[in-house]
C-alpha positions as semicolon CSV with decimal commas, in nm:
position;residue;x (nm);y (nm);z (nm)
1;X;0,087;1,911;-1,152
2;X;0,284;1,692;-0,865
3;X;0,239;1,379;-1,021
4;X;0,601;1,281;-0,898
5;X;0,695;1,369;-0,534
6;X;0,964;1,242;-0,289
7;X;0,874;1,213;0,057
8;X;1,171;1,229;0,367
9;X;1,065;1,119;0,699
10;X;1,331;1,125;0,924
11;X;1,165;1,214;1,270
12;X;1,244;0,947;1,519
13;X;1,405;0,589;1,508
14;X;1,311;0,488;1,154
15;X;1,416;0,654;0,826
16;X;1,129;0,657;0,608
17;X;1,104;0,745;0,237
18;X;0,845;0,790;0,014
19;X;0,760;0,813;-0,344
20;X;0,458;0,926;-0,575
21;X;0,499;0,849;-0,933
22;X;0,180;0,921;-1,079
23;X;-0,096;0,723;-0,901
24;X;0,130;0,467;-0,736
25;X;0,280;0,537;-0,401
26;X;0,630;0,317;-0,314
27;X;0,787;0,328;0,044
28;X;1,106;0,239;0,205
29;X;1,138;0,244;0,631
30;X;1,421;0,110;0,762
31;X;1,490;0,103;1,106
32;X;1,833;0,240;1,200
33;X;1,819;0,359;1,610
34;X;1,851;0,741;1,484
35;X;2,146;0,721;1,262
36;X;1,990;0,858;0,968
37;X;2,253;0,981;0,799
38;X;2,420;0,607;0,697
39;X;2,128;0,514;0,469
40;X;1,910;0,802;0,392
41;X;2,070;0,911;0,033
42;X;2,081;0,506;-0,062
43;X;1,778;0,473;0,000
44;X;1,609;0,742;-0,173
45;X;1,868;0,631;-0,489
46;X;1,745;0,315;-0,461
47;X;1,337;0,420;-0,452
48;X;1,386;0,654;-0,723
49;X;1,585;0,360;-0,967
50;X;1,314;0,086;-0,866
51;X;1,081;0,374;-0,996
52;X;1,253;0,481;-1,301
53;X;1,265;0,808;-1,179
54;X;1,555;1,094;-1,214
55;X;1,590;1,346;-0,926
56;X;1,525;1,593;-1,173
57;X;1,180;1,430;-1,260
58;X;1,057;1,469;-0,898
59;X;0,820;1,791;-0,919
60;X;0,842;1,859;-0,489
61;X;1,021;1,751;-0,205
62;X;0,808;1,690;0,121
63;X;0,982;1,653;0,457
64;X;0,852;1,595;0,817
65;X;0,972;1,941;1,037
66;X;0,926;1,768;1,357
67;X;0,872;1,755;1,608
68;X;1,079;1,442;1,715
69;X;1,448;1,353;1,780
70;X;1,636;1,702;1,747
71;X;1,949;1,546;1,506
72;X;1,743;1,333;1,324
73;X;1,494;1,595;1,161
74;X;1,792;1,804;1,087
75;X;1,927;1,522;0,911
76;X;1,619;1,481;0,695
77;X;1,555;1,859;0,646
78;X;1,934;1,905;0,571
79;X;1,916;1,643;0,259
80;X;1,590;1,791;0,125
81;X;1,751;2,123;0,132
82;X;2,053;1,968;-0,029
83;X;1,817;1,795;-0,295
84;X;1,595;2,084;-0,356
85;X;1,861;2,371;-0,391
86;X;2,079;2,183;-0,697
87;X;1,752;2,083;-0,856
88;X;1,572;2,345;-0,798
89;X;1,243;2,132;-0,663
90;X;1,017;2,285;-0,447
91;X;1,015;2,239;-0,085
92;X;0,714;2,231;0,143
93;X;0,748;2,089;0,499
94;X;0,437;1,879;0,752
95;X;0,472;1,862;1,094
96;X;0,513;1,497;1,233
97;X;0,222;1,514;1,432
98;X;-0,022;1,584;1,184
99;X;0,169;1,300;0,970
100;X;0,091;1,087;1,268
101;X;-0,284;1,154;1,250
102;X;-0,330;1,120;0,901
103;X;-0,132;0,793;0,945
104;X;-0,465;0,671;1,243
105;X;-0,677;0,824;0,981
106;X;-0,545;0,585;0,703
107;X;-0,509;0,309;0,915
108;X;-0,832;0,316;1,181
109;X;-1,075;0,578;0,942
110;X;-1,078;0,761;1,220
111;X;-1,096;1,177;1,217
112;X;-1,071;1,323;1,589
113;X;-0,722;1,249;1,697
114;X;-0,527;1,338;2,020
115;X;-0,128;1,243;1,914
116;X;0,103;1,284;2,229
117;X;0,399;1,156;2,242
118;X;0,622;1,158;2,546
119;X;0,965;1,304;2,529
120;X;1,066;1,209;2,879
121;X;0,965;1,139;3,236
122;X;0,829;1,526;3,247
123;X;0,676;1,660;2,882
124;X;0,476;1,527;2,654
125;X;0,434;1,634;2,248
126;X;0,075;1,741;2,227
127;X;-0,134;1,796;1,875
128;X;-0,551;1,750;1,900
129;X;-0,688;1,778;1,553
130;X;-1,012;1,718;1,336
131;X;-1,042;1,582;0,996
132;X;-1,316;1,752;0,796
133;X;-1,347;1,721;0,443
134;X;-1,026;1,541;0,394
135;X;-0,871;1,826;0,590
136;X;-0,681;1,852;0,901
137;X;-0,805;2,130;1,136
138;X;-0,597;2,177;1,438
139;X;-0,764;2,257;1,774
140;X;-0,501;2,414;1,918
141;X;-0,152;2,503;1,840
142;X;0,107;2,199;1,912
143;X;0,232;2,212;2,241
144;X;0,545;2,063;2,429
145;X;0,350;1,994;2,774
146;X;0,450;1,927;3,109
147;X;0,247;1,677;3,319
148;X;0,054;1,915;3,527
149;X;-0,103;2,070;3,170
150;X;-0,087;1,797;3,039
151;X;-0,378;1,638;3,315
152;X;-0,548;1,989;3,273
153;X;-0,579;1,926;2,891
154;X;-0,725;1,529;2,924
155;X;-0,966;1,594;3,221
156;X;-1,105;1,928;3,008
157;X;-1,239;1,674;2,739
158;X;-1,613;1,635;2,707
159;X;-1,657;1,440;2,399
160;X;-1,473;1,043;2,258
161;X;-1,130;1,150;2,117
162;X;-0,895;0,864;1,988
163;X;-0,542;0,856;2,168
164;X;-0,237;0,812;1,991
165;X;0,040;0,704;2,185
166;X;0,372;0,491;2,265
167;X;0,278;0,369;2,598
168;X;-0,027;0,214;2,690
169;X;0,043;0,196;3,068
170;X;0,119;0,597;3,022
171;X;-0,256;0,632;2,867
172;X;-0,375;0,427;3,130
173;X;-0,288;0,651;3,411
174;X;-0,432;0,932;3,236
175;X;-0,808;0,803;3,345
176;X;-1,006;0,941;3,111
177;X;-1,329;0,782;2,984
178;X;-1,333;0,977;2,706
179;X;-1,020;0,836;2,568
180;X;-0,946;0,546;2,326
181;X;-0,630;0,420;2,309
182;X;-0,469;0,371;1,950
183;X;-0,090;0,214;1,983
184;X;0,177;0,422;1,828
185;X;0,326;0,410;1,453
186;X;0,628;0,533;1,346
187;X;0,579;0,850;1,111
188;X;0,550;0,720;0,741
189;X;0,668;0,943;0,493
190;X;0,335;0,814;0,283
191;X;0,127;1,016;0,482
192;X;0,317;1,353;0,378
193;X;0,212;1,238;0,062
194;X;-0,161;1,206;0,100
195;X;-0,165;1,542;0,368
196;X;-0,042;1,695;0,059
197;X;-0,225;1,571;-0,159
198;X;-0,553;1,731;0,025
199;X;-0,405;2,107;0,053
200;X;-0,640;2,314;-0,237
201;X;-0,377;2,582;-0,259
202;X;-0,106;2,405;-0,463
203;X;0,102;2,740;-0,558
204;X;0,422;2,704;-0,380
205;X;0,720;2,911;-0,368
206;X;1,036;2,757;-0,390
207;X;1,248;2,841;-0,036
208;X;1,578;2,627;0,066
209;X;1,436;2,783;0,380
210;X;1,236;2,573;0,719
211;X;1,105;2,641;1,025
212;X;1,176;2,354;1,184
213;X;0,895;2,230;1,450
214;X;1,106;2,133;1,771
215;X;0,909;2,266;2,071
216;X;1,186;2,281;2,280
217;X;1,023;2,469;2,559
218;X;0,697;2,451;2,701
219;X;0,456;2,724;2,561
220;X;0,152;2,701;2,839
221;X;0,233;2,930;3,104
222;X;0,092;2,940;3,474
């Protein structure tokens, strides 16, 4: 039924687009320090020509709802809205983190994934999830952490968890033997794709309409 779906990743420094025609997946990531907004619509043009594809021909939209860079995911979920409205091409929106463990998944075949990425000297973006059956399974809700939970969190773990992350010396300090330490990727808009892809319930409703995943605030409470 979705045999032709664009992809809009737009969650940190890279602008990364994405496109299913069929069987074949095509990508685009350009680098461009969180200005989104000066390539994003050539590049999905320029995708969809390479691919002989119309913007009417694409069946869903997929777009990463954070979290990540506050303008930057508006920028993506602002032209996915603005494609899917006109067109009338359903929207459905995946959470950056999860994109980020499917991405370890693709790349290390790995299925228990810690993703935490920090956001400054204080908080941390949390997300601890399993894959079974080609499905992600969260363990907990995301979280926007602060340091102090954040050490609660990584000395609670009892079992080998692989560590995605930006900073090697910041994993390092975490001391946990429990922990193994995969370098961090920027979110490829591929990986929407193939999270997709593995949802059973395909029925979806279109809505111009997205919660968008910021975690502004930290959600664990004393």
């Amino acid at each position: 039924m979705y045999n032709k779906i664009l992809s809009i990743d737009t969650s940190m420094h890279k602008t990364s687009i994405a496109v299913l025609n069929k069987n074949t997946i095509d990508t685009k990531i350009i680098y461009c320090n969180q200005r989104h907004e000066k390539n994003i619509l050539t590049i999905i043009h320029k995708i969809l020509q390479r691919n002989n594809i119309k913007i009417y021909d694409i069946k869903i939209i997929l777009v990463s709802k954070g979290p990540g860079y506050f303008t930057s995911i508006r920028i993506g979920v602002n032209v996915a809205q603005g494609l899917s409205i006109p067109h009338k091409i359903p929207l459905f929106s995946i959470s950056t983190l999860k994109s980020l463990a499917e991405q370890a998944k693709r790349r290390k075949k790995i299925k228990k994934i810690i993703v935490c990425i920090p956001t400054n000297k204080n908080n941390v973006y949390w997300g601890q999830y399993i894959n079974k059956n080609e499905k992600w399974n969260k363990i907990d809700q995301e979280l926007l952490l602060n340091m102090q939970e954040l050490n609660k969190k990584i000395k609670n773990l009892k079992k080998i968890w692989y560590f995605i992350g930006s900073e090697k010396e910041f994993f390092i300090s975490l001391k946990n033997p429990f922990l193994k330490f995969i370098p961090f990727h920027t979110p490829n808009a591929l990986d929407l794709i193939t999270i997709f892809q593995s949802i059973k319930k395909k029925k979806i409703h279109l809505s111009p309409l997205i919660n968008i995943n910021y975690l502004n605030h930290p959600i664990l409470k004393k």
